[in-house]
VOROGU-196755 format. One record per residue (C-alpha): residue in one letter; z negated, y negated, x. Coordinates in steps of 0.2 Angstrom, whole numbers. Layout:
<rs>
[r A, [Z, Y, X]]
...
</rs>
This chain:
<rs>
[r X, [0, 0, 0]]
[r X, [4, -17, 6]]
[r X, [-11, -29, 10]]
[r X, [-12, -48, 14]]
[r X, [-14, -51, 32]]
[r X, [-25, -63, 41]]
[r X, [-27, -54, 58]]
[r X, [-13, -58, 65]]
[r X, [7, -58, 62]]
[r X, [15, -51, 44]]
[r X, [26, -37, 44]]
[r X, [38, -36, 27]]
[r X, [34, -18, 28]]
[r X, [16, -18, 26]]
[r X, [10, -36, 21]]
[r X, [15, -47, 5]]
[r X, [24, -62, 10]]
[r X, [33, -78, 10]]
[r X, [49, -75, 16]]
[r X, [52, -93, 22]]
[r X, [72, -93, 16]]
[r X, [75, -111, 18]]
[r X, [67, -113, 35]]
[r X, [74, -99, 42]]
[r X, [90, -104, 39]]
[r X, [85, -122, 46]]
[r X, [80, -115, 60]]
[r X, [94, -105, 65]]
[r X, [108, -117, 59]]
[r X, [100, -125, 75]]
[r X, [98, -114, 88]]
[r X, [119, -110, 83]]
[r X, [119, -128, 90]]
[r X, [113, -124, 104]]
[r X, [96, -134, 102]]
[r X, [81, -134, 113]]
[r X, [68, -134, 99]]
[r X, [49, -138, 99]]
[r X, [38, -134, 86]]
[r X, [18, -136, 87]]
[r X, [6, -133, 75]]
[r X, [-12, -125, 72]]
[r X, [-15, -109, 77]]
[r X, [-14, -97, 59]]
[r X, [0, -106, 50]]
[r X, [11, -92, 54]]
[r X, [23, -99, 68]]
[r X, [23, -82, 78]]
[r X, [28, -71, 63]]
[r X, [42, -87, 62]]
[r X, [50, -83, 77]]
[r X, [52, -66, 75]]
[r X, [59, -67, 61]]
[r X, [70, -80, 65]]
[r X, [73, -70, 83]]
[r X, [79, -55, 70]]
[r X, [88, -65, 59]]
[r X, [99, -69, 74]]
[r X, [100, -51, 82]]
[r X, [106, -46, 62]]
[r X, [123, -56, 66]]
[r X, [129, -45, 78]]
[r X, [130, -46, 98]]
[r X, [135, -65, 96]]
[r X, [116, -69, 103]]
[r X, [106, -63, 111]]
[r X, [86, -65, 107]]
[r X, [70, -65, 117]]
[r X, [53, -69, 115]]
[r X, [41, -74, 127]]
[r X, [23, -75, 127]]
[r X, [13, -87, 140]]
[r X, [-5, -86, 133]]
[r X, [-10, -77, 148]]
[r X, [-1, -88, 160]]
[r X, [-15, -103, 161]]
[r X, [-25, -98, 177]]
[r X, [-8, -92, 189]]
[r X, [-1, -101, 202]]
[r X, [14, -106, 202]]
[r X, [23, -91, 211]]
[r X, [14, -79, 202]]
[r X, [19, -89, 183]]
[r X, [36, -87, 191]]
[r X, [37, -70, 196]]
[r X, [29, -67, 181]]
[r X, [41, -77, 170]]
[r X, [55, -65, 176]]
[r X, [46, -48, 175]]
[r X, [46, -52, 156]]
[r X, [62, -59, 153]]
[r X, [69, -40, 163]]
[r X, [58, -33, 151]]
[r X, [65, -41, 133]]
[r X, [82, -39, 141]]
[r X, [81, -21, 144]]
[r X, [71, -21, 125]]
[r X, [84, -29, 117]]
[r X, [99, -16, 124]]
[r X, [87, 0, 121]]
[r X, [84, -8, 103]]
[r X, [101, -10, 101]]
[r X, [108, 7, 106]]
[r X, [119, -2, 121]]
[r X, [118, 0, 140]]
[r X, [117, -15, 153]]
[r X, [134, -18, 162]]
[r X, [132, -10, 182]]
[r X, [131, -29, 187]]
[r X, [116, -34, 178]]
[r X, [108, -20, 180]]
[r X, [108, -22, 198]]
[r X, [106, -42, 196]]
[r X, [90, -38, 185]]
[r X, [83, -27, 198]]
[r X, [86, -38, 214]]
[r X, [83, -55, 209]]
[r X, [67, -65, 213]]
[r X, [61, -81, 205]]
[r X, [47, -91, 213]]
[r X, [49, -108, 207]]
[r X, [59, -119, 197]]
[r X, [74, -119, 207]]
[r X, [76, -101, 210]]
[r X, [73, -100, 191]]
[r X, [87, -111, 188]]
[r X, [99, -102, 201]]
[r X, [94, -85, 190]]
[r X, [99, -91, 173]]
[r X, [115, -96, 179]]
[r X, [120, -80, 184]]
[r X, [111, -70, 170]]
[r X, [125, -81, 160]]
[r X, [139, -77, 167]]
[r X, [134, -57, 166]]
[r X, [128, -58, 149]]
[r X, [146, -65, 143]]
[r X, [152, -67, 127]]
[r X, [134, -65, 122]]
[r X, [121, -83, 123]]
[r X, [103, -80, 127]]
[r X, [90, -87, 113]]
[r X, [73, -88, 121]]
[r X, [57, -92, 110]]
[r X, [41, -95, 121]]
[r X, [26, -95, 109]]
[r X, [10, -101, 115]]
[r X, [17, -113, 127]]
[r X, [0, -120, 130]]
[r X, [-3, -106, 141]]
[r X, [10, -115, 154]]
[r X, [-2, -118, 171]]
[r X, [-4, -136, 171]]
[r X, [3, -136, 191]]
[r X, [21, -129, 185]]
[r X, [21, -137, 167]]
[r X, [34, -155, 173]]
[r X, [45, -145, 184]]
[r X, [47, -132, 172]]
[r X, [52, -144, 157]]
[r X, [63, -154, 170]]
[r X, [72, -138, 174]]
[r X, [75, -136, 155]]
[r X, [81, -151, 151]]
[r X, [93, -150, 167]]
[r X, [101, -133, 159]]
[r X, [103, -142, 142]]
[r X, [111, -156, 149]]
[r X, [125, -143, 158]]
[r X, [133, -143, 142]]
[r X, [133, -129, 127]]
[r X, [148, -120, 137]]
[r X, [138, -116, 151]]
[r X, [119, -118, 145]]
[r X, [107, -103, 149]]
[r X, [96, -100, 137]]
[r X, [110, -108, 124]]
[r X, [95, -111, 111]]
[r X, [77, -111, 116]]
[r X, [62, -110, 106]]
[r X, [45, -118, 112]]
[r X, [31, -114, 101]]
[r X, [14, -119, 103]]
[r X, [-4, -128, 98]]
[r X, [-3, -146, 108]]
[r X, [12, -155, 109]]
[r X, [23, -159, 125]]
[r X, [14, -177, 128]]
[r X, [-4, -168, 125]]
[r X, [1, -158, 141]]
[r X, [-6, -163, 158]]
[r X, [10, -169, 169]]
[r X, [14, -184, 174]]
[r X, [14, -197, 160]]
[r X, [25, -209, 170]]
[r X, [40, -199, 167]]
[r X, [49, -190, 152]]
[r X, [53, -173, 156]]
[r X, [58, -165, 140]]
[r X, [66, -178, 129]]
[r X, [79, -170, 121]]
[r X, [67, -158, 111]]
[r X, [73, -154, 92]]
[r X, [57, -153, 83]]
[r X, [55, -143, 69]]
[r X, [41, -143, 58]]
[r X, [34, -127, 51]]
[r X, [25, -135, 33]]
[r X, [12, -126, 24]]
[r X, [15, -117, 9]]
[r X, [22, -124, -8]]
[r X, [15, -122, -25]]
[r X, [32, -112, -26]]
[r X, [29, -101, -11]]
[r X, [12, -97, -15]]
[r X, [18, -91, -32]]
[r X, [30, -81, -23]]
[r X, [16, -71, -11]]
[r X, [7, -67, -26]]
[r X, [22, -62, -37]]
[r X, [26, -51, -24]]
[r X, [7, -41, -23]]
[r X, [10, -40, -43]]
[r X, [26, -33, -41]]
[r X, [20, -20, -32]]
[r X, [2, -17, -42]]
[r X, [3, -24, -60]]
[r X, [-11, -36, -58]]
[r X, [-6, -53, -62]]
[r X, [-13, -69, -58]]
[r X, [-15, -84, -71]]
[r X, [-5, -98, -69]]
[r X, [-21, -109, -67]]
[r X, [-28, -98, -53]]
[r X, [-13, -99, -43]]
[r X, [-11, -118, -44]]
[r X, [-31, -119, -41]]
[r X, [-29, -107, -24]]
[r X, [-14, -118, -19]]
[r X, [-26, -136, -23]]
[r X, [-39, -129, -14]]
[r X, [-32, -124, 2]]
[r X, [-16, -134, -1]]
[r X, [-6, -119, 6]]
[r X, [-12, -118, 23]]
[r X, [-5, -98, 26]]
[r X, [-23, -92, 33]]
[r X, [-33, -99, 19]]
[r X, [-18, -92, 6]]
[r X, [-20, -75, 11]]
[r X, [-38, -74, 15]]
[r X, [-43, -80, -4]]
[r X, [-29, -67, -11]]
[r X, [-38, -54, -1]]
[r X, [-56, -56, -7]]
[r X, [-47, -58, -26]]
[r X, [-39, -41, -24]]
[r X, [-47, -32, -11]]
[r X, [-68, -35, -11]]
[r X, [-72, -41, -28]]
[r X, [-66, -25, -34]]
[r X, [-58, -32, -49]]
[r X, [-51, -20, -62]]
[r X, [-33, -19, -58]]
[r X, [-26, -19, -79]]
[r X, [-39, -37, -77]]
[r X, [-28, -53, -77]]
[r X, [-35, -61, -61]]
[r X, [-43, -79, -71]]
[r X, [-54, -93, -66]]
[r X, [-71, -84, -67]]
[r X, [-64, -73, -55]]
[r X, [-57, -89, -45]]
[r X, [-73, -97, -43]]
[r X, [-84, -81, -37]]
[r X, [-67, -78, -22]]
[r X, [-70, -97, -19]]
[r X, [-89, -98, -17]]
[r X, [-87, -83, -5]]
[r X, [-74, -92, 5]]
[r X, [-83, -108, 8]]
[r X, [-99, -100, 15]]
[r X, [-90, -84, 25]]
[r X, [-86, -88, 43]]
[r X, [-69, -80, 47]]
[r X, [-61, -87, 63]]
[r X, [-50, -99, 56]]
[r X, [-66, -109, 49]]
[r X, [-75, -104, 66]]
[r X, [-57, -113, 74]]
[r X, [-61, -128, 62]]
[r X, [-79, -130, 66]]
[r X, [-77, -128, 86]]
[r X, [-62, -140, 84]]
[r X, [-72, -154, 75]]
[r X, [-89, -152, 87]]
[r X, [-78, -155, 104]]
[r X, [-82, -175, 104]]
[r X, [-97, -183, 96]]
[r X, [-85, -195, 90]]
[r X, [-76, -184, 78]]
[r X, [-89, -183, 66]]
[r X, [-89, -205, 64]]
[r X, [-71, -203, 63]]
[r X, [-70, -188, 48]]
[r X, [-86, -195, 38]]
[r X, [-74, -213, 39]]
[r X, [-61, -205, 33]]
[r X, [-67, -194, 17]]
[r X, [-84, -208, 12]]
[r X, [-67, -223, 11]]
[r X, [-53, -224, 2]]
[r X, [-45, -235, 14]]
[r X, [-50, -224, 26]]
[r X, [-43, -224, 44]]
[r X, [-24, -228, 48]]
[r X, [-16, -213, 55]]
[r X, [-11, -216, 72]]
[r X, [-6, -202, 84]]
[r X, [-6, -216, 99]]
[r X, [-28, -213, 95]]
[r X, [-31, -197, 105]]
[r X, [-45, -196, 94]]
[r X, [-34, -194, 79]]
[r X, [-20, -185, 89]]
[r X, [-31, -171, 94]]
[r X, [-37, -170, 75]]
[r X, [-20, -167, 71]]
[r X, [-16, -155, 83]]
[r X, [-30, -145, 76]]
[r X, [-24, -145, 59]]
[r X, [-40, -154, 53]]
[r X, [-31, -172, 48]]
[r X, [-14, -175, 42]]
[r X, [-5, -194, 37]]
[r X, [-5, -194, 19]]
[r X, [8, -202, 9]]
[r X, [1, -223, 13]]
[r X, [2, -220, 30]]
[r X, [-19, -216, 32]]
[r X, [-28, -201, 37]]
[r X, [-31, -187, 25]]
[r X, [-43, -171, 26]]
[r X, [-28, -158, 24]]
[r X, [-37, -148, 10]]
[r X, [-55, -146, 0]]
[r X, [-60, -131, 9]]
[r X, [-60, -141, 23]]
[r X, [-69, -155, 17]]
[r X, [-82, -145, 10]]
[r X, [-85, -133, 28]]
[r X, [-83, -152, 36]]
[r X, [-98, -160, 27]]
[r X, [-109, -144, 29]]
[r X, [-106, -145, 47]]
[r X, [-112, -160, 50]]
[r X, [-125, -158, 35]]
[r X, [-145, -158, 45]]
[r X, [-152, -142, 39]]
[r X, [-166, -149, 36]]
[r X, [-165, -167, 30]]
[r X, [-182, -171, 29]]
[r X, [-183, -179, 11]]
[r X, [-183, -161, 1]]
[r X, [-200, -163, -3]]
[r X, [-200, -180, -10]]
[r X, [-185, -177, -23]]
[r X, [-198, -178, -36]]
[r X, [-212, -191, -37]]
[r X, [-230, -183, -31]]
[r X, [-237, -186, -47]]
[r X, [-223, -178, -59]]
[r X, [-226, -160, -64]]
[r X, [-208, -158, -63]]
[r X, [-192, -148, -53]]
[r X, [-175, -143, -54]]
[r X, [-179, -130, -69]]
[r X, [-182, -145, -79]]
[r X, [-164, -153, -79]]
[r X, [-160, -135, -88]]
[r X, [-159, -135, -107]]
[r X, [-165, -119, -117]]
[r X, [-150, -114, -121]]
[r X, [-144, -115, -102]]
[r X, [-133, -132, -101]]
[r X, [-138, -145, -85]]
[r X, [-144, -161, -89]]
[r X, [-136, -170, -75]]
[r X, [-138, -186, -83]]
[r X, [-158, -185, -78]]
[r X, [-154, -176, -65]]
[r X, [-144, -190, -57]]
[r X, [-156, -202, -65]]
[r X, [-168, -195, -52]]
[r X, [-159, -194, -38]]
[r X, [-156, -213, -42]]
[r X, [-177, -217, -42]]
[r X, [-178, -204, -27]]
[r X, [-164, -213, -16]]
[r X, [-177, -230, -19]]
[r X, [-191, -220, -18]]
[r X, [-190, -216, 0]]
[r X, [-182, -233, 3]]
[r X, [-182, -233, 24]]
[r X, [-184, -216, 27]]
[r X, [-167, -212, 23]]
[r X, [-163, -219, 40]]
[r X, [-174, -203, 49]]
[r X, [-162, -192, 41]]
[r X, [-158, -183, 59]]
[r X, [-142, -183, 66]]
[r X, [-131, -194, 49]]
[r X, [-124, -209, 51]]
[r X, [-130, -222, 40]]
[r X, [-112, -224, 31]]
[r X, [-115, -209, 25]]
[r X, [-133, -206, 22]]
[r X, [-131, -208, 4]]
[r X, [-118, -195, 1]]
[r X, [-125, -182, 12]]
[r X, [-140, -184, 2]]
[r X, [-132, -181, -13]]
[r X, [-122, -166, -8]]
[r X, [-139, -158, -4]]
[r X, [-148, -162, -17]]
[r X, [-135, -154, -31]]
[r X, [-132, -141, -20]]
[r X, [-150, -134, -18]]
[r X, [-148, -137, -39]]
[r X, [-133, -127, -42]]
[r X, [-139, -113, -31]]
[r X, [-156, -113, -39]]
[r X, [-147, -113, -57]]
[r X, [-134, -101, -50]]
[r X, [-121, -110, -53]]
[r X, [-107, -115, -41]]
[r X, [-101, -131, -33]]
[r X, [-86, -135, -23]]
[r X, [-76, -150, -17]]
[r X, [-60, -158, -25]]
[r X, [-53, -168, -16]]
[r X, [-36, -177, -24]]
[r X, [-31, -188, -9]]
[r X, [-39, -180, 3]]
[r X, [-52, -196, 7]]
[r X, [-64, -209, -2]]
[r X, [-66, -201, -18]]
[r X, [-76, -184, -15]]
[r X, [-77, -176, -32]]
[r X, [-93, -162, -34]]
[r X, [-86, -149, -48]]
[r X, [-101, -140, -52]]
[r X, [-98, -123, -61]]
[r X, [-111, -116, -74]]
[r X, [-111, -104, -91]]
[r X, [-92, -109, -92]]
[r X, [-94, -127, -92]]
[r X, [-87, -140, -79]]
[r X, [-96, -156, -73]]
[r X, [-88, -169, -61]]
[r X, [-98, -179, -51]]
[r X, [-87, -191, -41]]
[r X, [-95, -201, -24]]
[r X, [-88, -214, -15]]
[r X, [-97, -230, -4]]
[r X, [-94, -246, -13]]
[r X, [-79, -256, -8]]
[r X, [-80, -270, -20]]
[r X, [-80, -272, -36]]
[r X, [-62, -267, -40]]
[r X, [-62, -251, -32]]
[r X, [-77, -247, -41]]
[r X, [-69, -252, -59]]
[r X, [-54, -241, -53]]
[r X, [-63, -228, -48]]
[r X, [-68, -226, -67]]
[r X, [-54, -224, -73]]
[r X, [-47, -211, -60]]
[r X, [-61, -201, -65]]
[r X, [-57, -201, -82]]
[r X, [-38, -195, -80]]
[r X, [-46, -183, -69]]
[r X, [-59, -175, -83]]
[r X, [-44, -175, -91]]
[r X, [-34, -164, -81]]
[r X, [-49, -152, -79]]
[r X, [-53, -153, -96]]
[r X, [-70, -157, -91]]
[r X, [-86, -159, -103]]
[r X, [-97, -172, -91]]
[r X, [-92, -185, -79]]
[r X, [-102, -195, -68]]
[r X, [-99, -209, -55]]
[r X, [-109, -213, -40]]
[r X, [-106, -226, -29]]
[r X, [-118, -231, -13]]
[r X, [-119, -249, -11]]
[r X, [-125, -252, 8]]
[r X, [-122, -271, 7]]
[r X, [-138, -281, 11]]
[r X, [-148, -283, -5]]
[r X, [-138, -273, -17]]
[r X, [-143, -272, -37]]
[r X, [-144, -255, -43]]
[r X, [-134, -252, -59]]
[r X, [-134, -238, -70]]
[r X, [-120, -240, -86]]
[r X, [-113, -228, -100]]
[r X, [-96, -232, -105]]
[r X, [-80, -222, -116]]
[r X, [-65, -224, -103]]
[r X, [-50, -218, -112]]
[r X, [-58, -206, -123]]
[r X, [-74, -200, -112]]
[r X, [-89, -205, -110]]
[r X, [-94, -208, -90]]
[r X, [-111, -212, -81]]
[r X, [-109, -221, -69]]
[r X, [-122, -226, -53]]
[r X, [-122, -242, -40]]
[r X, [-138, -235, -29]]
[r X, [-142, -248, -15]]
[r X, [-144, -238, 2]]
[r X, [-155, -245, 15]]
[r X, [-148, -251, 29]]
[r X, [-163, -256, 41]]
[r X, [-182, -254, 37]]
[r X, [-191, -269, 31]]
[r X, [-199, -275, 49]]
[r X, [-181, -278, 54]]
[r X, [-175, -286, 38]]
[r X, [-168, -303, 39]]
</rs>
C-alpha cells in the first residue's frame, strides 16, 4: 500500500504524490535551452525528488541527453584536490550508471578516457569536460548537483568561474549543455569573494509550495487507492494551515490516515482535522526541529519575527538585511503580496510564539485576584459552553492587576508582553477545558487570530498591538467577515495599547450582523519609579 512520505524523497511507486506537471515541464523546456539553472529553497519542500524526476523526464526522450546527478553534502570539509578528485570519481560513476541503466556500452574511447583522466582543480576540470564532449557526441550531458552548499568554501569562486566559462563557450560546444544547481543558501550567501560576480548568468527557478489544487490532487490520489475521502473543508483547512509547504502536507495526511486509526468507510471531517492538527503543533518532527534551530541561531531573530506577526505593518522585506535574508533561506519568512514580511503559514506561527514563549511566565498565580474563590472552571457553563466574555473580562483586570510586573516576564520583549500573556493564559484554559486552540493567521502578520475549539463550537479571539485608531476600527470589521467565513458563534477583539497613559476600553458592538467584544488594555511600559 502506498503511504505519504516525509523521510526523505517520493517514489510514484510507493508514496502518494503531486506529480508537479507544470514545473516539470518548465523545468525541462530549459535545460533544452541549454540553461545553467539555480534553484534554492528550504530543505523538505521536495527539490531532490524534483530533479530526479525532472533527470528521468529527460532520459524518457531517448539518447538526445544525457542526465546525471550529483550530490556534494559530504564535500564541506575536503580540500580542494580531494573535492576534485572526488567530483570525478562520481561523475565516472553516473556515467557508467546511466549506460548500465540504459542497456548500452561506453564507446572503447571513453571507456579508456574515464579510466585515465585525473581532475585536481578547476582547470583540469575544465580540460576534462571538454573531452568528455566530444566522446559523448550526439548526446549533451545534463548535470544536477543537489545540496550545493556542501561546496568547500576554498574551491566554491573558482568552481562557479569555471562554469560560467563553459556556458559562455556557446550551446554548440557547452559541457554540461544544461546544469542544475540545487541547494539551501543561495549563490551570494556563499563565502567567495563578494567583490566579483562569478555565476551571473544563473536561470533561477523557483520550486513554490503546494496549491490548493495540488493538495487536492495528493489526497485524491490516497482516495483513489483506499475509498476514504476527505471533506472539502478539511482539505482547504490542511492547505490554510500549512499553506502547502510539502513536509507539513504530508506529515498532517499521515497522522489523518495512518495514527488516528480512523475507520476507513469514515469521511475524514473537521473533528478529525482538529485532533491531526493539535498533534501536529505539539509533536517535534525534524522539520519543526529545522524551524526551531533555524529561528534560535541569532538573538536577533526573535525581535525581528515578534515585529513581524504583533504589526500589521510589519517589517519591509528586504533580502539586502541578512537578518531577513537568512529568514528566508530558511523558509521561515516570505514577502507577501505589499511587499512586507510574512510568517509563511500558521503552524509556523504558532511553533514560533511557543518557542520564544518563558515556560514559566511568572504571573500564573495572580490570574485571579487573592481574594476571589474563583478559576478557570468557572468561565464554563453547565451545559459546557466558555464564557469567554468573563474570561477575557479577567484577563483585562489581571493585565492591570499586576501593572509593572509584566516587565519581569523573563526573556519577552516588551512589544510583545501583552500577547504572549494572552496566548498563555487561554492556552492553559483550553487545555484545562479540553478544548483546542490554534493559530489563523490570514496575512501571515499583525492580526494573530486564537480559534479555540470546544463541544463543536468555534470562538475567535483576534490580538494585535494598537496602531492607531484606524487600524483598530478596521480591525473590527475584518474580524467580522472573518466569523463569517468560519461561521463562528463568538468573536472577540484585543488590542494592547503600549502608548504612555493609555485608557482601557471595553465595547460591545453588531458589525455587519455579529456582535464583537472588543478590548484596548493599556500595557505598562516602565514601572512607576521611572515614570515621567
Amino acid at each position: 500500500m502506498k503511504t505519504f512520505e516525509t523521510r526523505g524523497p517520493v517514489d510514484a511507486a510507493r508514496n502518494y504524490v503531486v506529480k508537479r506537471t507544470t514545473e516539470l515541464a518548465d523545468f525541462v523546456n530549459r535545460v533544452k535551452q541549454g540553461r545553467y539553472i539555480v534553484i534554492f529553497a528550504p530543505r523538505q519542500t521536495g527539490k531532490t525528488t524534483f530533479f530526479r524526476w525532472a533527470l528521468d523526464t529527460l532520459a524518457a526522450e531517448g539518447i538526445t541527453y544525457f542526465p546525471i546527478q550529483l550530490n556534494f553534502e559530504a564535500y564541506k570539509n575536503l580540500n580542494a584536490s580531494v573535492f576534485y578528485g572526488e567530483l570525478y570519481q562520481d561523475i565516472r560513476e553516473q556515467i557508467g550508471k546511466i549506460f548500465q541503466k540504459r542497456g548500452h556500452v561506453p564507446s572503447e574511447a571513453l571507456h579508456q578516457y574515464l579510466q585515465g583522466s585525473q581532475v585536481t582543480d578547476h582547470l583540469s576540470m575544465l580540460r576534462f569536460f571538454r573531452e568528455l564532449e566530444n566522446l559523448l557526441k550526439p548526446q549533451r550531458l545534463v548535470m544536477v548537483i543537489d545540496e550545493f552548499d556542501g561546496i568547500p568554501q576554498t574551491v566554491v569562486s573558482d568552481f562557479l568561474h569555471s562554469l560560467r566559462r563553459i556556458y559562455l563557450s556557446g550551446a554548440d560546444a557547452r559541457c554540461p549543455f544544461s546544469l542544475g544547481i540545487v541547494g539551501v543558501k543561495s549563490i551570494t550567501q556563499l563565502n567567495y569573494d563578494r567583490s566579483i560576480s562569478p555565476f551571473n548568468i544563473q536561470d533561477e527557478f523557483a520550486l513554490p509550495n503546494f496549491t490548493l489544487e495540488q493538495v487536492q490532487e495528493l489526497l485524491a490520489d490516497y482516495t483513489e487507492a483506499v475509498g476514504q475521502p476527505f471533506s472539502a473543508e478539511v482539505i482547504e483547512a490542511l492547505h490554510k494551515q500549512t499553506a502547502g509547504q510539502p513536509f507539513l502536507v504530508n506529515r498532517f495526511a499521515q497522522i489523518l490516515t495512518e495514527e488516528l486509526n480512523i475507520p476507513k468507510t469514515e469521511c475524514i471531517d473537521m473533528t478529525h482535522f482538529s485532533e491531526a492538527h493539535t498533534r501536529l503543533l505539539r509533536e517535534q518532527n525534524v522539520n519543526i526541529q529545522h524551524l526551531i534551530t533555524n529561528i534560535r541561531r541569532e538573538p536577533r531573530f526573535k525581535t525581528l519575527l515578534m515585529e513581524i506577526v504583533s504589526y500589521d505593518r510589519s517589517v519591509e522585506f528586504n533580502l539586502d538585511n541578512e537578518y531577513i535574508g537568512e529568514l528566508a533561506t530558511y523558509g521561515v519568512i516570505a514577502e507577501g503580496s505589499d511587499g512586507q514580511c510574512e510568517i509563511v503559514n500558521p503552524i509556523y506561527q504558532y511553533r514560533i510564539m511557543k518557542a520564544f514563549q518563558p515556560l514559566i511566565n511568572g504571573l500564573e498565580r495572580e490570574y485571579f485576584p487573592e481574594d476571589a474563590e474563583t478559576d478557570f472552571l468557572d468561565y464554563l457553563t453547565s451545559e459546557g459552553r466558555i464564557r469567554l466574555h468573563p474570561l477575557l473580562d479577567n484577563f483585562q483586570n489581571f493585565i492591570a492587576r499586576v501593572g509593572y510586573k509584566i516587565l519581569q516576564v523573563p526573556e519577552t520583549p516588551k512589544e510583545f508582553v501583552g500577547q504572549y500573556l494572552l496566548f498563555a493564559y487561554l492556552e492553559q484554559f483550553v487545555r484545562l477545558v479540553k478544548g483546542r486552540m490554534y493559530l489563523e493567521v490570514r496575512t501571515g502578520r499583525g492580526r494573530m487570530d486564537l480559534l479555540i475549539l470546544h463541544n463543536s463550537r468555534k470562538y475567535i479571539v483576534e490580538t494585535k498591538i494598537w496602531e492607531g485608531e484606524r487600524s483598530y476600527t478596521a480591525g473590527k470589521k475584518q474580524l467580522a467577515a472573518y466569523m463569517r467565513l468560519e461561521d463562528a458563534a463568538e468573536g472577540y477583539y484585543v488590542v494592547f495599547d503600549h502608548r504612555k497613559n493609555p485608557a482601557p476600553r471595553t465595547e460591545t458592538e453588531i458589525i455587519e450582523g455579529f456582535a464583537i467584544q472588543s478590548y484596548v488594555i493599556p500595557v505598562m511600559q516602565e514601572p512607576p519609579s521611572q515614570a515621567i
